[in-house]
C-alpha positions in Angstrom: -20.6 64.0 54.7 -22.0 63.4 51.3 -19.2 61.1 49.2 -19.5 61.4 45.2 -19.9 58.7 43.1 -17.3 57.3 40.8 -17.6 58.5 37.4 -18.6 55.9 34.8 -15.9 54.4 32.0 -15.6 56.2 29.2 -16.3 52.7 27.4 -19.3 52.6 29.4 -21.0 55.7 28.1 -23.6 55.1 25.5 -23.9 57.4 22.7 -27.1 58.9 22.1 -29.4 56.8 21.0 -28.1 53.8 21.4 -29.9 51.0 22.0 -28.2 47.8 23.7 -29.1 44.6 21.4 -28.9 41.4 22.1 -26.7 38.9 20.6 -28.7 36.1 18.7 -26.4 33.4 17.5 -26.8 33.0 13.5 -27.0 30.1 11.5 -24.0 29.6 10.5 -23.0 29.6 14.3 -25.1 26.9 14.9 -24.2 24.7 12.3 -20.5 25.2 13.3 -21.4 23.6 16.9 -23.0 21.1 15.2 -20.3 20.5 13.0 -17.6 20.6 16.0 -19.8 18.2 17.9 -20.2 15.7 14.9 -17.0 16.7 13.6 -16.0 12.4 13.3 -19.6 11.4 11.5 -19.2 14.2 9.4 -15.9 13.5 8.1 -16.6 10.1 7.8 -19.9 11.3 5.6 -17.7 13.5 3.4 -15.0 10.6 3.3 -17.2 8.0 2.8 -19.7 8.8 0.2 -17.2 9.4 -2.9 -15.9 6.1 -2.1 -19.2 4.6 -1.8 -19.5 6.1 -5.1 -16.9 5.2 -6.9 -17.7 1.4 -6.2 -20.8 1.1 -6.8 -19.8 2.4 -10.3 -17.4 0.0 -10.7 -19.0 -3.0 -9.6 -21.9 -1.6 -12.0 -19.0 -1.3 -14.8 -17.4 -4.7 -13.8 -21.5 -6.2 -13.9 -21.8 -4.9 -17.9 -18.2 -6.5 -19.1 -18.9 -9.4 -17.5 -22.1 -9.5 -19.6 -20.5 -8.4 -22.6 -17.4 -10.7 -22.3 -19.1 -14.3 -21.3 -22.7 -13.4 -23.1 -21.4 -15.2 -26.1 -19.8 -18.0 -24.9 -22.9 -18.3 -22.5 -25.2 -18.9 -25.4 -23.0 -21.5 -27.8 -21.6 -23.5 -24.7 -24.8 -23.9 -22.3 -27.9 -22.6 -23.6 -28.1 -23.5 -27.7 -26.9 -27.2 -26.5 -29.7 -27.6 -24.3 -31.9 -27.5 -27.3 -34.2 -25.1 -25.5 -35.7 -21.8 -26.2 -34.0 -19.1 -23.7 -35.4 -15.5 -23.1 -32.3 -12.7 -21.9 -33.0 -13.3 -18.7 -31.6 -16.8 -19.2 -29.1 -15.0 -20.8 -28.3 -13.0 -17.7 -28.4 -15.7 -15.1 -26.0 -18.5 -17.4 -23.5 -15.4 -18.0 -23.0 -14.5 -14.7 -23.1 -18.2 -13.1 -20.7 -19.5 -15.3 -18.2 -22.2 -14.3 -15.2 -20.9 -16.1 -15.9 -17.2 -17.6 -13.6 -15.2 -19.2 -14.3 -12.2 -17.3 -16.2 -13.3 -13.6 -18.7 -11.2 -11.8 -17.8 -9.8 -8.3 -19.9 -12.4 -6.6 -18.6 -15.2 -8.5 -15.1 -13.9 -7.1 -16.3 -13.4 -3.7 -18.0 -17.0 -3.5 -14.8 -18.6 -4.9 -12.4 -16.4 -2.4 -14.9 -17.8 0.8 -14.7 -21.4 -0.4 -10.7 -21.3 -0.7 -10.9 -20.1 3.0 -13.2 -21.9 4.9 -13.7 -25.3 2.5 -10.0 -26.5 2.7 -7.0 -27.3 5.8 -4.4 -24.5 6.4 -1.6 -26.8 5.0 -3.9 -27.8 1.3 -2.7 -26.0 -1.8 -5.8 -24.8 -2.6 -6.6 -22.9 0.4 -5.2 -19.3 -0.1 -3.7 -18.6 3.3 -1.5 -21.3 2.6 0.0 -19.8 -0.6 -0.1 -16.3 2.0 2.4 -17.6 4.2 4.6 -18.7 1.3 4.2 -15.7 -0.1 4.7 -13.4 2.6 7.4 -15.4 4.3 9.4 -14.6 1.0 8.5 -10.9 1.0 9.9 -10.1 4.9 13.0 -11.8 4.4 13.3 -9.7 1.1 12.5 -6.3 2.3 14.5 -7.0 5.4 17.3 -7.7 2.8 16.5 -4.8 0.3 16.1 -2.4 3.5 19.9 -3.1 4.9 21.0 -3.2 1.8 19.5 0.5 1.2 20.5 1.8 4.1 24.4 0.4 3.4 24.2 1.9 0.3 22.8 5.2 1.4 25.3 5.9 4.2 28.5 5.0 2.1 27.5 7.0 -0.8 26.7 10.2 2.0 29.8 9.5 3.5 32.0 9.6 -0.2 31.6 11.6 -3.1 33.7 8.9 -5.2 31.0 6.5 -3.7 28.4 8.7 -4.8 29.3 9.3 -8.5 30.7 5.6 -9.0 27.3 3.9 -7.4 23.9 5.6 -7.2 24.1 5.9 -11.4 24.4 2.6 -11.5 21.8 2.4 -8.9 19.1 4.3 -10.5 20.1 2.1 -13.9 19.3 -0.9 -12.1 15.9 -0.1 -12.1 15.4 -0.2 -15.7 15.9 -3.9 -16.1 12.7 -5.7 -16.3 12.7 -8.3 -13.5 11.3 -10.7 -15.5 14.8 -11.0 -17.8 17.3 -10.8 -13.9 14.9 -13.2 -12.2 16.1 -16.6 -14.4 19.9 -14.9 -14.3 19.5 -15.1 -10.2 18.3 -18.3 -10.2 21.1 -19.5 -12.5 23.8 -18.1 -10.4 22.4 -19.3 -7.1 21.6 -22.3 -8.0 25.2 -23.5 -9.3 26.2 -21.8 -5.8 23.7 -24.8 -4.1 21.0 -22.0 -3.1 17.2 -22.6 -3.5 14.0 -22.6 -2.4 13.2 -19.6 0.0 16.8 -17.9 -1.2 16.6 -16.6 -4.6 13.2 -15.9 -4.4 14.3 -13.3 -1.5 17.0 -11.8 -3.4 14.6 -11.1 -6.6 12.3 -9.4 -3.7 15.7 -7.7 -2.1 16.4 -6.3 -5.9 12.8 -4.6 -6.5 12.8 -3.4 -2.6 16.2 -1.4 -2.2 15.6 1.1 -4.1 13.4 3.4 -3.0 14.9 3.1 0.4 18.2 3.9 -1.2 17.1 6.9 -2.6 14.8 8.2 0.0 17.9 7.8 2.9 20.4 9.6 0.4 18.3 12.5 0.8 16.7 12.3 4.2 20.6 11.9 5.4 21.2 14.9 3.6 18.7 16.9 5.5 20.3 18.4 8.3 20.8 22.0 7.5 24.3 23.3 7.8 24.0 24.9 10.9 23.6 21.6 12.6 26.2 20.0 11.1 28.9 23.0 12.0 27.5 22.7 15.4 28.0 18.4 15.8 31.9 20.0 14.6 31.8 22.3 17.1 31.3 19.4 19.4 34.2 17.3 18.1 31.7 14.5 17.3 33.0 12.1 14.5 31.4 11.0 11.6 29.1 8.0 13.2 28.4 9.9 16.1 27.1 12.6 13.6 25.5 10.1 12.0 24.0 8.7 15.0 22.6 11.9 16.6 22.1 14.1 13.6 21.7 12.2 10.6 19.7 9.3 11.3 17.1 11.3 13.1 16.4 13.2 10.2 16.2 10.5 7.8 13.4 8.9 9.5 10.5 10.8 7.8 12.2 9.9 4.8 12.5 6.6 5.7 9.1 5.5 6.1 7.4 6.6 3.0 10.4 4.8 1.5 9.7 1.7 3.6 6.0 1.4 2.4 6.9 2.0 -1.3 10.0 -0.8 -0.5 7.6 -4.0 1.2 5.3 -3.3 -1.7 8.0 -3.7 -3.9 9.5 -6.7 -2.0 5.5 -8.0 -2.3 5.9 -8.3 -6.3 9.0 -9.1 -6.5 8.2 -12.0 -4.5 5.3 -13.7 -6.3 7.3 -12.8 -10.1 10.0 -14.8 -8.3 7.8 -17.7 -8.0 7.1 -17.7 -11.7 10.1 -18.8 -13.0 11.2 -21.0 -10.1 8.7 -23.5 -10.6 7.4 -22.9 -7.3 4.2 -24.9 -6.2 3.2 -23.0 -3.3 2.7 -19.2 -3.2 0.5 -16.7 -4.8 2.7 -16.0 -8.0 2.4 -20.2 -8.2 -1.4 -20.1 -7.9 -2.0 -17.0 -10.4 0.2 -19.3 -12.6 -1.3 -22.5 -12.1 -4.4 -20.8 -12.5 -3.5 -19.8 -16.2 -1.8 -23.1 -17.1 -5.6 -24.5 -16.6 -7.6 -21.5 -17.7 -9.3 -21.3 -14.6 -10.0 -17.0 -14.1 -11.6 -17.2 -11.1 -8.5 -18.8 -9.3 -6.8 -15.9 -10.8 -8.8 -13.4 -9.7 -9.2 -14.9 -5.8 -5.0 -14.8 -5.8 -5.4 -11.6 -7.4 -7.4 -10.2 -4.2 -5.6 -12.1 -1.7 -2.5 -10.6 -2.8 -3.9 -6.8 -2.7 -5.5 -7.8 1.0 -1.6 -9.1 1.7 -0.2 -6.3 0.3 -2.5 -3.5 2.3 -2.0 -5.9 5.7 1.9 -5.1 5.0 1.7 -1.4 4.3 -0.5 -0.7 7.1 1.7 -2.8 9.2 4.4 -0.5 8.3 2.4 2.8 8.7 1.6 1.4 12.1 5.4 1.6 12.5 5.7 5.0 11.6 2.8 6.2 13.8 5.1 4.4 16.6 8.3 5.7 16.1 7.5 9.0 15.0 5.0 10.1 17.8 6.9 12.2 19.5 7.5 14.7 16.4 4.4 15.3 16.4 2.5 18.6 17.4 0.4 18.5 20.7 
């Protein structure tokens, strides 16, 4: 017994004339496999070139005022006393090798930054990671200070409206007092109290640093949408348990930002706090020191130390972040 065969698909008929083509993968295809595949070096390219560019602009920049600043002095101080006919390029060399320039070249800083390392003991004053510790001994105990202090501050004035119109005016006013005219008031008051060295230099840090996380917690406790907080009512949950479970939690990505902004804060406030003090040690000391004696490239090597500092700090707090916050984050 003949059996029949089974029908083809209706999405298996081809119309008349159709001819089945086969699929060539464009070029555009190609170069997004290529691109998925080198997706890191190619970021890094796109990353890494305006960056790349933007310095060699400014060290080209920083090159031509350093010529244009020292060229003068360069020719009445060294070159016209040596009785000696010069050409430019004698120029060139003197004003960018000069001992004490008003404006120093990159390398001049760079050489001067090595030597402060590597030429000096950890415990001289003239090697910079001696002032760092100083320094940054004074700027964690500040922002450590400024960041309870912030948080306090935050909570009480969530917690009370009174609280909230009495202090955060006066808060945000704080802010608009230079810290150069509180700094010598502090150490006034602290000293007649028998506090110095490390303290008042903390507590100028402490002023510059509780702000932002003041601010930032005020809202990030204020986050929680008010179906959340009718449901922690639901629950019979008191205010620090709300606090605890609801609020806090949703502070933290306010927190952080806030945090970064605060040790950076606490960073400055630290080496102004050093100016007034008298302080021999620290980088505020040595960017002062370095003035008293005219010497710019001092200035300029505290200058950089205190940026590296400053970046070690605020990626030491971003590392913090990435910690803490991992597990909000989408798979």
């Amino acid at each position: 017994m003949a059996t029949l065969s089974k029908p083809p698909a209706a999405s298996q008929v081809s119309p008349p004339g159709y001819r089945k083509v086969k699929h060539v993968p464009s070029a555009g295809s190609k170069l997004r496999t290529v691109g998925e595949h080198g997706g890191l070096a190619s970021r890094m390219w796109v990353s890494g070139v305006p960056v790349a560019v933007v310095m060699v602009v400014l060290l080209l920049s920083w090159y031509g005022a350093a010529w244009a600043m020292n060229a003068s002095a360069a020719v009445e101080r060294v070159l016209t006393p040596a009785g000696n006919p010069f050409t430019w390029q004698d120029v060139l060399s003197t004003t960018l090798n000069m001992e004490r320039p008003v404006l120093p070249a990159p390398h001049q800083i760079a050489l001067d930054f090595w030597s402060s390392l590597v030429d000096w003991p950890l415990d001289s004053p003239r090697n910079l990671l001696f002032h760092v510790a100083v320094t940054g001994e004074t700027t964690l105990v500040g922002f450590v200070l400024g960041t309870l202090l912030g948080l306090v501050l935050a909570v009480a004035i969530v917690h009370s409206r009174t609280l909230d119109r009495a202090l955060l005016p006066w808060i945000v006013a704080s802010q608009t007092v230079p810290v150069l005219a509180i700094a010598p008031i502090v150490l006034v008051i602290l000293g007649s109290l028998g506090m110095e060295g490390l303290a008042p230099k903390a507590v100028i840090a402490m002023y510059l640093s509780f702000f932002p996380v003041t601010v930032a917690m005020v809202q990030g406790l204020r986050s929680p949408q008010v179906i959340e907080t009718e449901m922690m009512h639901t629950y019979a949950a008191t205010r620090w348990q709300a606090l605890w479970l609801l609020r806090l939690p949703a502070a933290l990505p306010f927190l952080f930002p806030a945090l970064r902004v605060g040790i950076a804060a606490s960073l400055v406030g630290a080496m102004v706090a050093e100016l007034p003090t008298g302080a021999t040690a620290g980088l505020g000391a040595r960017l002062l020191t370095g003035s008293y004696y005219g010497n710019t490239l001092a200035i300029w090597s505290a200058l950089v130390m205190s940026a590296l500092l400053g970046l070690l700090l605020t990626t030491w707090v971003a590392a913090t972040e990435h910690f803490a916050l991992r597990h909000r984050r989408q798979p």
